[in-house]
Every structure is written in structure tokens, then in C-alpha cells.
C-alpha positions as CSV (number, residue, x, y, z in Angstrom):
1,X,-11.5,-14.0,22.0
2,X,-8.8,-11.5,21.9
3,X,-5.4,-11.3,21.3
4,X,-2.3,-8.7,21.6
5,X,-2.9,-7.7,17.8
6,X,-6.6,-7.3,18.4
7,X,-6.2,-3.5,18.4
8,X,-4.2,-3.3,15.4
9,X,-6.1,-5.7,13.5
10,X,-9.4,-3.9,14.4
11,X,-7.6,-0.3,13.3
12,X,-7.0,-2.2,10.1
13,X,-10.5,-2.9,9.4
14,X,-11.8,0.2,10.3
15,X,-8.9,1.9,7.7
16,X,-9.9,-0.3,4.8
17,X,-13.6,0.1,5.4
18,X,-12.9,4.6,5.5
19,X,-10.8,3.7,2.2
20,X,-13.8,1.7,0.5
21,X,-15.9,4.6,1.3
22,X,-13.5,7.5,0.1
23,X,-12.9,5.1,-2.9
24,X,-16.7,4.9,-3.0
25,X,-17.2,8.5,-2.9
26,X,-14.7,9.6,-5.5
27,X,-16.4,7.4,-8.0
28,X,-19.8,8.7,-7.1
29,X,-18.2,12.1,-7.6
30,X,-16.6,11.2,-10.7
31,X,-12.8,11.6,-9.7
32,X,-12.0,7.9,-10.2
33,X,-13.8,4.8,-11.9
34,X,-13.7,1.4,-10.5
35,X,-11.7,0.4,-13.3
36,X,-8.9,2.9,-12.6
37,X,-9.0,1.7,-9.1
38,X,-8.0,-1.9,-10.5
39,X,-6.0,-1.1,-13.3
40,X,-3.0,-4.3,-13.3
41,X,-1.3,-2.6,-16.1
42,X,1.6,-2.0,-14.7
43,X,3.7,0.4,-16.5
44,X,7.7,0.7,-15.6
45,X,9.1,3.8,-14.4
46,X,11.9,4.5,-16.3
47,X,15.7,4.8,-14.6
48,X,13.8,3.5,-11.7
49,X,15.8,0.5,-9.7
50,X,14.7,-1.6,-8.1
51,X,11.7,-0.9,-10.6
52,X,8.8,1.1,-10.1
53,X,5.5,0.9,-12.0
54,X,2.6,3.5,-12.5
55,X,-0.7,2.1,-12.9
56,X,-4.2,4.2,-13.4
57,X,-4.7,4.8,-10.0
58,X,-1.3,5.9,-8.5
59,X,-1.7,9.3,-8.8
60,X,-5.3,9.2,-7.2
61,X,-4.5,7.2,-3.9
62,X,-1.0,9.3,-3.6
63,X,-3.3,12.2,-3.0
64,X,-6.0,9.9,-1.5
65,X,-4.5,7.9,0.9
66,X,-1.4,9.7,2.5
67,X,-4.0,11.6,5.1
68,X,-5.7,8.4,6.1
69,X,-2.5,5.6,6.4
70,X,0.4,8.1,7.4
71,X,-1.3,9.0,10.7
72,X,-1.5,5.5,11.3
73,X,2.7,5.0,11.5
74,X,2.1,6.1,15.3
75,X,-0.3,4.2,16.4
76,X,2.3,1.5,17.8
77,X,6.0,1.5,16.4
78,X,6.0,-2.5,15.5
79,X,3.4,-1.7,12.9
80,X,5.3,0.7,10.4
81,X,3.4,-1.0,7.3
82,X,0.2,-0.6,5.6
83,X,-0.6,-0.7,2.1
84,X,-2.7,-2.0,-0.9
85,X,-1.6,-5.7,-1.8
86,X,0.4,-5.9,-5.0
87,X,1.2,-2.3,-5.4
88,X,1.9,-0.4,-1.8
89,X,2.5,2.7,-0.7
90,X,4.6,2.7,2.3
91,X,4.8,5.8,4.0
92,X,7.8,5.4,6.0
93,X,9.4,4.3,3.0
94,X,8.1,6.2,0.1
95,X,11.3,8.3,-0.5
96,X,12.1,9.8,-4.0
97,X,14.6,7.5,-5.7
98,X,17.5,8.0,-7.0
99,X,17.5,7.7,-11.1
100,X,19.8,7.2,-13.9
101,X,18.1,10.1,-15.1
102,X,19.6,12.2,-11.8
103,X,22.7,11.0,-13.2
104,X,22.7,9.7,-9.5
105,X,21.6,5.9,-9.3
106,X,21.5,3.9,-6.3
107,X,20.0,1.0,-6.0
108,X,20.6,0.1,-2.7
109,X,19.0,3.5,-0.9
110,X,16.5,2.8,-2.9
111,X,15.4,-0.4,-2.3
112,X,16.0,0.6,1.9
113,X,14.0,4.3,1.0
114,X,11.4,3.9,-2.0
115,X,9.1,0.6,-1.5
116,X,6.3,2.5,-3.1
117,X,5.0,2.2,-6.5
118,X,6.7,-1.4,-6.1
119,X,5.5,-4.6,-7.0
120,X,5.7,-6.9,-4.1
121,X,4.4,-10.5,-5.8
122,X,6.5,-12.9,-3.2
123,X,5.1,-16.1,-1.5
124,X,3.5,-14.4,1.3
125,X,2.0,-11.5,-0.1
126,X,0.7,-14.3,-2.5
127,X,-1.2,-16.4,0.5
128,X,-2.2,-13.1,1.9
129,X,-4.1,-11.7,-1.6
130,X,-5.4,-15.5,-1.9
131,X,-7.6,-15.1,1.2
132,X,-11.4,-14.0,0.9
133,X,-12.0,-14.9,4.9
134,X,-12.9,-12.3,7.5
135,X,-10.3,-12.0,10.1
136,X,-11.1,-14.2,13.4
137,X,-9.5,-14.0,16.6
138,X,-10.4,-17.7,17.4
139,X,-7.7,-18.0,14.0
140,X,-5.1,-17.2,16.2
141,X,-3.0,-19.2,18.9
142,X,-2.3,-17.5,22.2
């Protein structure tokens, strides 16, 4: 069974499998460890607001991931977002922010311009991280 997200949904599996594999490869090749790759340490920009965190493995996806997700912002215009649960990188909204230590600080660009390197721990994302199963269509009402 099929359904109008079909496509998308199918584009998302085949992104997160090419992301496992360059993830894969970069450890076999000894750029990354897994452990870097799941670092929860999350360490607070600062000046940054709304916060930002660096982890282990920010500056590795950030050159990682930007040629395989941004591409994927024109696929269809409804889906704008893709990113790793927990921590995302958002390419339409991955903006610099402003700083205190710009002497320039607002909070309110930001929060509209710079989703990345964010902690996003609400109640859906939540459910989302929580499930293990493998997407069906025969999940989902017509």
C-alpha cells in the first residue's frame, strides 16, 4: 500500500541508509569513531540564544552531511526538514547567529534562522526517537 508521502518517506530511507554508509566509511577510514558519532555531551555555545551545543561530532557531519541533506530541500517544498533526532542540522535554517559576543544579540532571528546545533527534546521528537519499528504504509490511514 501506498500513500501520498510514500516518495518522501522512501527518499528518507534511502538518505539514512547513504548516511550509515558514509558514517560507516569514515570510521573504517579513521576520520570518526562510533563513539564521536554518539557523543550526548552536549556542550553550550557560549553568547549563543536560543542555546546552541557542540558535541564530538558536530564538526564532522557539518562537513559530512551538507552535500547529502541540502540537495534534498528541492525535492518537494512541503518537506524543508531533515535532520538527526536530538541535535539537527537544518539546512534551510542553519544561519550564523547573532552573539553577545557580536555585540549584536538577537534572539528572535535566531531562533527563526539558526535551528542547528539545537537541542530539540519536545514531546514529539520524544515519541519519534522512542520508535525502533520500520516504517509501514499499512501504518497509515488514507
Amino acid at each position: 500500500m501506498s500513500t501520498a508521502d510514500t516518495p518522501i518517506i522512501e527518499l528518507g530511507i534511502a538518505t539514512a541508509n547513504r548516511i550509515g554508509t558514509e558514517f560507516e566509511a569514515a570510521i573504517d577510514r579513521g576520520e570518526s569513531f562510533e563513539a564521536q558519532l554518539f557523543d550526548e555531551r552536549y556542550r553550550e555555545i557560549p553568547g549563543t540564544n536560543p542555546k546552541q551545543y557542540m558535541t564530538e561530532y558536530v564538526r564532522f557531519t557539518d562537513r559530512l552531511l551538507p552535500p547529502i541533506q541540502d540537495p534534498l530541500q528541492s525535492t518537494d517544498p512541503a518537506h524543508r526538514l531533515l535532520c538527526r533526532l536530538g541535535e539537527g542540522r537544518l539546512p534551510a535554517y542553519a544561519q550564523p547567529p547573532t552573539t553577545v559576543s557580536r555585540r549584536v544579540n538577537d534572539p528572535v532571528w535566531n531562533a527563526a534562522h539558526c535551528r542547528n546545533r539545537r537541542v530539540y527534546n519536545d514531546r514529539a521528537v520524544k515519541k519519534v526517537a522512542l520508535n525502533t519499528k520500520r516504517f509501514s504504509a499499512a501504518d497509515v490511514s488514507p
